[in-house]
N, C-alpha and C positions, 0 to 999 in steps of 0.2 A: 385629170390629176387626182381627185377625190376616189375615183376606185381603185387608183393606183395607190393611196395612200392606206385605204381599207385595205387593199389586199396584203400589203405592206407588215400593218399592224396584226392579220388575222396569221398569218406567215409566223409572226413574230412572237403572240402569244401559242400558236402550234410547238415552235421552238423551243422555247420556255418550258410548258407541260411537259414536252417528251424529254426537258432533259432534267427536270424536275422524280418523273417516273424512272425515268434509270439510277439518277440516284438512292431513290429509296425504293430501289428495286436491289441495288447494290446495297446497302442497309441491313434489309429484310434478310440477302445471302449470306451476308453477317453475322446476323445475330443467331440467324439459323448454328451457328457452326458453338455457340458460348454452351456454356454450361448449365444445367436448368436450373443452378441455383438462383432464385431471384435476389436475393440479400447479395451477392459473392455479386450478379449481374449491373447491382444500382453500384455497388463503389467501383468498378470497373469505370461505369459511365462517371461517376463523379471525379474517380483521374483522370480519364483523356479531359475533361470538360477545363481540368485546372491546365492544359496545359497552355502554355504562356508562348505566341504567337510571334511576338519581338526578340523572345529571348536571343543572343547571338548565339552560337555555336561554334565549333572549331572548321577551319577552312577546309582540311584533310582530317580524313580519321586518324590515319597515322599520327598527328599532331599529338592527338591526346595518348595513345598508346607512347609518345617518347614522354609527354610530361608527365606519364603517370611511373614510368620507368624512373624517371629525374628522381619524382618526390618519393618510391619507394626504397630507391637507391641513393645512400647519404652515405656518412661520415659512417654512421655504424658499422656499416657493409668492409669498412677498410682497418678499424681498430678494435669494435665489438666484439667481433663475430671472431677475428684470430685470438681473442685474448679469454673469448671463454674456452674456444679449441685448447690454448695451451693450456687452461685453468684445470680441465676436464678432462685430459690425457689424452689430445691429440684426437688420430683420429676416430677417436670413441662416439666423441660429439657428433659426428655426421649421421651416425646411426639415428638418433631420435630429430637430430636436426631435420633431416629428410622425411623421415613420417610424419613428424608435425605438421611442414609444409600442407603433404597430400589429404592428410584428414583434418587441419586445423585454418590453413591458411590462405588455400585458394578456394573452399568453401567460402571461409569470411569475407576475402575480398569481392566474391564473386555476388552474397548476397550486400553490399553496400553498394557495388556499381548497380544491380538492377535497380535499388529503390531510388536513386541518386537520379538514373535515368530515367526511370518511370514518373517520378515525382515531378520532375524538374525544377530542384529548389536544392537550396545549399542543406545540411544537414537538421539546421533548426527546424523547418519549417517541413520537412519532409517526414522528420520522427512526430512533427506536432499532427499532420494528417496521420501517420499508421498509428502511432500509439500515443491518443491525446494524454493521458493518465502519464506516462512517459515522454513526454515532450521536453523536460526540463535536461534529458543528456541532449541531445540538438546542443542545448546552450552550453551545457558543460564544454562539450566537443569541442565549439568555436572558444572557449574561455580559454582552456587548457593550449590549444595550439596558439592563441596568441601570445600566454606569458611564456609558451616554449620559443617563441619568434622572437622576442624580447633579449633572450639570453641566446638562441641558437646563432644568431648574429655575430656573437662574442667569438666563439670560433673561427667565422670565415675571418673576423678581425684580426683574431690572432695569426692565421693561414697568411693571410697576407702579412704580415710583420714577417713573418720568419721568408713569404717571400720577395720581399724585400731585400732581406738582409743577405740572401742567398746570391742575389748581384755579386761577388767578392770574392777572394782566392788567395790564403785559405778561409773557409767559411768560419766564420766567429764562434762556434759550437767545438770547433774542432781542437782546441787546445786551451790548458789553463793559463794562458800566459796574456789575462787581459785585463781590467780594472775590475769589473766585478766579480772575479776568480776568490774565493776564501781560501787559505790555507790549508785545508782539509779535500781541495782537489784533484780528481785522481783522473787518466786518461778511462778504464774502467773499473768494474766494481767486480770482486768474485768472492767467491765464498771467505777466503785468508783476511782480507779487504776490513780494516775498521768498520762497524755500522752509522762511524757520523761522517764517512767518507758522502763526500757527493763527485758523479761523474760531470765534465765541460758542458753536457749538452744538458745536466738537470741545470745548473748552475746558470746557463744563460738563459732555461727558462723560466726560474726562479728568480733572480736575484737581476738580468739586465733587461728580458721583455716586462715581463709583471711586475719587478721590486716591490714582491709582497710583505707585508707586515708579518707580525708575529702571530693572528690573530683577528678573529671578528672585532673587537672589542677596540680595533685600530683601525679607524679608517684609514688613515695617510693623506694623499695628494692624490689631484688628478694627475693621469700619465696620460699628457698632452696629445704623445705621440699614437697612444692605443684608441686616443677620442676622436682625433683627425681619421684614422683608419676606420673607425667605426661610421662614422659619417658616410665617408666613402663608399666602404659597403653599403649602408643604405642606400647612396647614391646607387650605385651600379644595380641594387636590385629593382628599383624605382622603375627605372627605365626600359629594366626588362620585362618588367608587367604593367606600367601602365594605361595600356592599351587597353588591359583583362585579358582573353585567350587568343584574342589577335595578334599581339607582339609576344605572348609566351610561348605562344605556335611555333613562333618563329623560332627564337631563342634555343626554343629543346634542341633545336635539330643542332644546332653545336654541344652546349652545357650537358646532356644527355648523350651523346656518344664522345666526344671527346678524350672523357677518362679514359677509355678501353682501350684508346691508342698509348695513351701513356702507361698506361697498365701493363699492356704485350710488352711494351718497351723495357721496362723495370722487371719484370717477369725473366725476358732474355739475357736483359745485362746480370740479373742476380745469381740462374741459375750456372753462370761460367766462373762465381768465386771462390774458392776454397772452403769446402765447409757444408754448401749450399745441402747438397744429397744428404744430408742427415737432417740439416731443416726439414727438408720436404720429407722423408722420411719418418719423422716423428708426426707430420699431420697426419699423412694419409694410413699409419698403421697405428690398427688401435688397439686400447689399452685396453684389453674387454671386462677386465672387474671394475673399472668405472661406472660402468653400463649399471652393475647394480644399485649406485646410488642412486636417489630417487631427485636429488638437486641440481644432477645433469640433465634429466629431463622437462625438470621446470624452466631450466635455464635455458635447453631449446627449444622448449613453446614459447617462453619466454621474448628470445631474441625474433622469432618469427613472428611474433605478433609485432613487436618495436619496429622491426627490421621493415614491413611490408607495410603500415601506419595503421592498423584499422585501428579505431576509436578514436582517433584524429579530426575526423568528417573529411580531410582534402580529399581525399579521391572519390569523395559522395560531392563534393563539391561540384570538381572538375568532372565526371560525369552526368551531371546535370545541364550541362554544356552539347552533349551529346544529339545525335542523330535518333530523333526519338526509334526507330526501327533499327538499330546499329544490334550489330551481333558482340554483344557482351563478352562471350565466355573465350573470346579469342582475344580479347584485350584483358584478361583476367589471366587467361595463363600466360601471356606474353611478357606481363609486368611483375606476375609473381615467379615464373622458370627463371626471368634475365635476371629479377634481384637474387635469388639464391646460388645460380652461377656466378653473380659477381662477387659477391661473398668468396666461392669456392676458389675462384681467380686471384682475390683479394690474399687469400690464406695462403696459395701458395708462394706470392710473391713477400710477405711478411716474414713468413718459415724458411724460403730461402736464403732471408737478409739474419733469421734469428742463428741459422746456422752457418753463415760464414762469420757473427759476432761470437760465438761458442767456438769456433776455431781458432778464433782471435786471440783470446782469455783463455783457452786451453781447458774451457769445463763442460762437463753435459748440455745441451738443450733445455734440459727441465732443470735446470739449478739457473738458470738466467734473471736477472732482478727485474721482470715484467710486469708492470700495474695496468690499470686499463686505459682513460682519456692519454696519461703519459705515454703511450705506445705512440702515436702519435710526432707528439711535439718533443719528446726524449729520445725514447727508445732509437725508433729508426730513424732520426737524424742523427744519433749517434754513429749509425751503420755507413750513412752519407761519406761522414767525415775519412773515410779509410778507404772510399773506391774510387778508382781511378776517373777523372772528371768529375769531378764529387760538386761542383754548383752547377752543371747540368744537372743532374739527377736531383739534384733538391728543387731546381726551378722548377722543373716538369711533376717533381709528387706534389707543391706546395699550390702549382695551378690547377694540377688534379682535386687537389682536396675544396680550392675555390669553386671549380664548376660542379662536384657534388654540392656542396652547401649551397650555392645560390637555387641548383633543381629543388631540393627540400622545401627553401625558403618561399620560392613562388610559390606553392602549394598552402602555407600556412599562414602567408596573408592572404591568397586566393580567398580560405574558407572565410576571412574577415569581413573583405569587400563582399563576396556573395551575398551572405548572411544580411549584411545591412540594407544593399542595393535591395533581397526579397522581403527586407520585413520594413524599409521605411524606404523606397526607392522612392517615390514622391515627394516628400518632402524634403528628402538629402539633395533633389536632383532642383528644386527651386533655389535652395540656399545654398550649392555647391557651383550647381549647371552645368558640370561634366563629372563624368566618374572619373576621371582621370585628377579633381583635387580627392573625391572621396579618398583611391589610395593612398596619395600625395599626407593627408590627414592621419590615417592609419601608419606609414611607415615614419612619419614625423611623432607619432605618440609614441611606438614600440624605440625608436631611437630613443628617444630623452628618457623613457624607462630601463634601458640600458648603462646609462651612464654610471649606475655605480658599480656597472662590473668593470670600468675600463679606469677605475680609482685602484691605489694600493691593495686594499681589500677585496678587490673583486675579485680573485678566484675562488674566496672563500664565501660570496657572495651567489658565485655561478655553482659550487657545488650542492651549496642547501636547494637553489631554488631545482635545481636537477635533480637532486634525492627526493623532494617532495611531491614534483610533479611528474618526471617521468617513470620512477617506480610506484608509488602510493595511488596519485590520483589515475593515471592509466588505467589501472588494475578493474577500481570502481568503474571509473566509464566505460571500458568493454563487458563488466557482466552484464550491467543495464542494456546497454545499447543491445545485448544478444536476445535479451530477456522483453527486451520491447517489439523488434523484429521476429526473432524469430518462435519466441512464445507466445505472447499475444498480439503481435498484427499476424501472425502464421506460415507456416510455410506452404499451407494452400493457397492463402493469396497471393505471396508472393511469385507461385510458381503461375499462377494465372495470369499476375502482372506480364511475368518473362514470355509469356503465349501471344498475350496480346499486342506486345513488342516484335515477339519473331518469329511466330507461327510455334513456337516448340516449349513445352514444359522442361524444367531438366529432371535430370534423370534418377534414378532411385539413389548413387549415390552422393550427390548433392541433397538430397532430402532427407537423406540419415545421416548424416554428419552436419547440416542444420537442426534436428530434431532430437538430436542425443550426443554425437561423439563432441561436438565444440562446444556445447553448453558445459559438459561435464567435465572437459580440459579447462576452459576459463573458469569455472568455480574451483577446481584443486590450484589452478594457478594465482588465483585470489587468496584461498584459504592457506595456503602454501607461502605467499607474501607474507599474511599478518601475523601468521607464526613465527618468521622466520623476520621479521621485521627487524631492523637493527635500525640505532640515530644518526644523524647522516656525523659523519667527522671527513680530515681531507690529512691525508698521510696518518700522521701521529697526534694530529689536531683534533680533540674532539669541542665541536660545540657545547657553549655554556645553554642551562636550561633556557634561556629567554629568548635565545637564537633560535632553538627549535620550536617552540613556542612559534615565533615568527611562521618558520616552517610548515607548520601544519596551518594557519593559515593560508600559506600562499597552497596547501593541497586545498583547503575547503574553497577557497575562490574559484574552484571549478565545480566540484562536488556536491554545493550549496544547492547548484540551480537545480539537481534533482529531486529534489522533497520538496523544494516552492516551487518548481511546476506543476507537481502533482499535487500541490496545495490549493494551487492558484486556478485550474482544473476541475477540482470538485469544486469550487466555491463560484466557479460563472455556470455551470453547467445546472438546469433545473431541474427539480423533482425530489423526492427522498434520496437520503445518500445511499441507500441501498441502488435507486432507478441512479442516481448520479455514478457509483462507481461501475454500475453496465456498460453507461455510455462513455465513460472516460476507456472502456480499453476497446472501443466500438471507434473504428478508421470512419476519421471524415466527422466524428461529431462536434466539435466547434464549429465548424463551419456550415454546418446542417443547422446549428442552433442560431445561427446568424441569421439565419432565411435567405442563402445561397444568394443572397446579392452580393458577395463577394468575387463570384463569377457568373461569366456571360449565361445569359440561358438561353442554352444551344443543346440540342439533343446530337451529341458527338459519338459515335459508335466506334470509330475505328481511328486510327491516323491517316488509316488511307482515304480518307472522306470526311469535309464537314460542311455544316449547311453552306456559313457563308463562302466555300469553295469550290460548290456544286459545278460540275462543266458544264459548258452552254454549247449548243449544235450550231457550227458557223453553218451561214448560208450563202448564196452568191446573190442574195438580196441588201 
């Protein structure tokens, strides 16, 4: 028995060596293949080393390709996008719309999912390795999408009210003949039209969903009815993420295609009304001395940045979720082709309802009284009101517009939960003991910060906090965020990162329009905002100075965290501040300053191999 057990053990340590030797024989072939830079080779090995062994992941890749779809594909896609077409002369806009995309937007998106998935951390944490000195946009990022979660809310609430009220026949929008109707009510508005006329469907947005004040300066009552809604939608979002990417996996696969059926549907019903052919008509031909102005083409880098989220962090989020080896660049044009088709889809079903309401009132297309969120909750429920079955058609756009806004929404608490589960997941998870209260926390804080939109005064509440943050603060977070990425963490590293993910660097024109054409579109688009900056007002309402005052803080609560990270940065970081500001745009220095016991010390070379994963040679011993 004693040589059987020797021979046993000698067997056993044979087995061990040899499968010890093949792996750092597979190693060795490895490293063989990297780049001889040794600096570019040590932060290679210091990301695969951070990467995070428990992290979950999505079940299906597909998963994430629909939830990135959801959150690039929103409300804007359905009111935005047709209202700057009609602003801009039709189909003018598509001319720089579309080249924007190709040299602005599927670069961008493409380089925040590689670092999202290289990194495997939510945004904060991921800018704080590539560009410690810039780590404070991380924070920005998650700041800015949660006060947008806050208020983004406010619309599915209102979605829902209106579909609600869509149950009924005839629809309550559809004539002046109700209590909160004023004297001054007209079925439509046209050029001849009084200017204190208001049309049934401003009327029931004004005066019976919201019963706004006169004014910031009035708060009113709560509107019981838009709190219980609001609630609700939190409720309904809760549940479709609190699993994290397990139940949002799930969810896309409705809330993410859904719309498009209701879309085709509204599309087919619109384009058989009288009228419709000159809608469509006015999109798609365009007005080509538009093209000369320079505020149409802001407008559509503009919308494609808004439109597709980058500066956001969700979709650096949700692809840190990712399949560390997953092929990127097929989830980058998948999410950015669908949003811009739907957009294009979106326009034509808009345009065909604008020109059967132009046949209606007997005036041009471009003389129509169009603003922009009102296109929405005005405009085209007006159009409702006139088509045959007209609370079907409104039930299906108003459930349309819920399953957009809920995709948006998981994405902009996603970034939240991320964000906190990588930077205090320890001790949130003692005092919590499941992620599931952590969201439960977060979507309980962004509610009750809600509440004053769903008061009298809230729409005048929702549009400051929406002028400050999503034009102002945006603007600043995507220069940075380009300027940390792709000028000092690099586009050599980054392209190295994408090698060492998929075997393939990309290509020359992914590395010239990371290196020059989108840094120089997002700064004229920056320098082009403050220029052109105006104070936020809502109709004829302009805010009193103290409001706006207000206002530019709720931009700096996001803005802020950039110069105290870079403050906070040089002052841990040691040496002279000359040796301190090298190492601040030097990837990986905090945590090099740490003395790497912040991660395992494992000598990790690739994904496809790591020490503790080594394969062992079965025996039939």
């Amino acid at each position: 028995m004693s040589h059987k057990r020797r021979l046993c053990d000698c067997l056993s340590f044979i087995s061990n060596q040899v499968s010890h030797d093949i792996w750092a024989q597979s190693v060795k072939s490895q490293r063989r293949h990297r780049q001889k830079d040794p600096t570019l080779e040590m932060e290679l090995d210091q990301g695969k080393m951070d990467q995070e062994p428990g992290r979950p992941t999505w079940n299906r890749q597909i998963e994430f390709t629909l939830a990135g779809i959801g959150c690039a594909v929103g409300l804007g896609n359905i009111w935005r996008f047709p209202y700057l077409c009609y602003r801009s002369g039709g189909g003018a806009f598509l001319v720089p719309y579309l080249l924007m995309l190709l040299v602005m937007g599927i670069p961008l998106l493409y380089m925040e999912l590689i670092l999202g998935q290289y990194m495997r951390r939510g945004p904060v944490h991921a800018l704080a390795k590539a560009c410690p000195l810039l780590k404070g946009v991380g924070l920005a990022t998650v700041a800015i999408s949660f006060i947008m979660c806050t208020y983004y809310n406010i619309i599915i609430t209102w979605g829902l009210y209106y579909l609600f009220s869509s149950f009924q026949s005839p629809l309550p929008w559809q004539s002046c003949n109700n209590t909160w109707n004023t004297p001054n009510c007209t079925n439509h508005i046209n050029p001849n039209t009084s200017s204190h006329s208001s049309t049934a469907s401003q009327q029931f947005f004004n005066y019976r969903m919201l019963e706004r004040t006169g004014g910031v300066e009035e708060s009113g009552v709560l509107r019981w009815e838009l709190f219980l809604l609001l609630l609700l939608a939190w409720i309904l979002l809760y549940f479709c993420i609190f699993k994290g990417v397990k139940s949002t996996g799930k969810v896309v696969y409705f809330t993410a295609l859904f719309p498009y059926v209701i879309l085709l549907a509204l599309l087919i019903n619109n384009v058989q009304l009288p009228g419709a052919m000159e809608g469509i008509r006015f999109f798609i031909v365009p007005n080509w001395e538009k093209l000369l102005e320079l505020e149409v083409w802001v407008n559509a880098a503009a919308q494609i940045f808004n439109s597709i989220g980058i500066g956001f962090g969700s979709l650096m989020a949700m692809s840190s979720y990712n399949n560390f080896n997953n092929n990127i660049l097929k989830d980058t044009l998948a999410i950015s082709i669908t949003n811009s088709l739907t957009s294009i889809l979106a326009g034509f079903v808009i345009f065909s309802a604008f020109g059967y309401m132009s046949h209606l009132q007997n005036i041009p297309v471009s003389e129509l009284a169009v603003d922009g969120p009102g296109l929405v909750f005005v405009v085209y429920p007006q159009a409702f009101a006139t088509m045959p079955v007209a609370p079907l058609w409104a039930i299906l756009f108003f459930f349309m517009l819920l399953c957009l806004g809920l995709d948006s929404q998981f994405a902009m608490v996603e970034v939240m939960a991320t964000s906190l589960m990588d930077g205090f997941g320890g001790p949130l998870m003692k005092f919590l003991r499941h992620k599931e209260m952590l969201v439960l926390a977060v979507c309980s804080t962004a509610f009750l910060l809600g509440i004053p939109h769903v008061m009298q005064v809230g729409i005048y509440v929702f549009q400051l906090m929406d002028h400050y943050t999503a034009i102002v603060s945006l603007m600043f977070l995507a220069f940075f965020e380009v300027l940390a990425i792709c000028g000092l963490y690099g586009v050599r590293r980054l392209s190295a990162n994408l090698k060492e993910m998929t075997g393939n660097r990309p290509n020359i024109f992914f590395r010239v329009c990371w290196m020059f054409v989108a840094p120089l579109l997002i700064t004229i688009i920056l320098v082009f905002t403050i220029i052109q900056f105006k104070p936020a007002r809502y109709e004829d309402y302009v805010y009193p100075p103290w409001a706006q005052g207000i206002g530019w803080v709720i931009a700096m609560a996001s803005i802020i965290w950039i110069p105290l990270g870079a403050l906070h940065t040089l002052w841990v970081l040691p040496g002279s501040f000359t040796e301190r500001l090298v190492k601040s745009i030097t990837p990986y220095a905090l945590e090099n300053e740490r003395g790497g016991d912040t991660y395992p010390n494992i000598a990790v070379i690739s994904s496809l191999g790591r020490e503790t994963e080594k394969p062992h040679i079965q025996t039939n011993l």
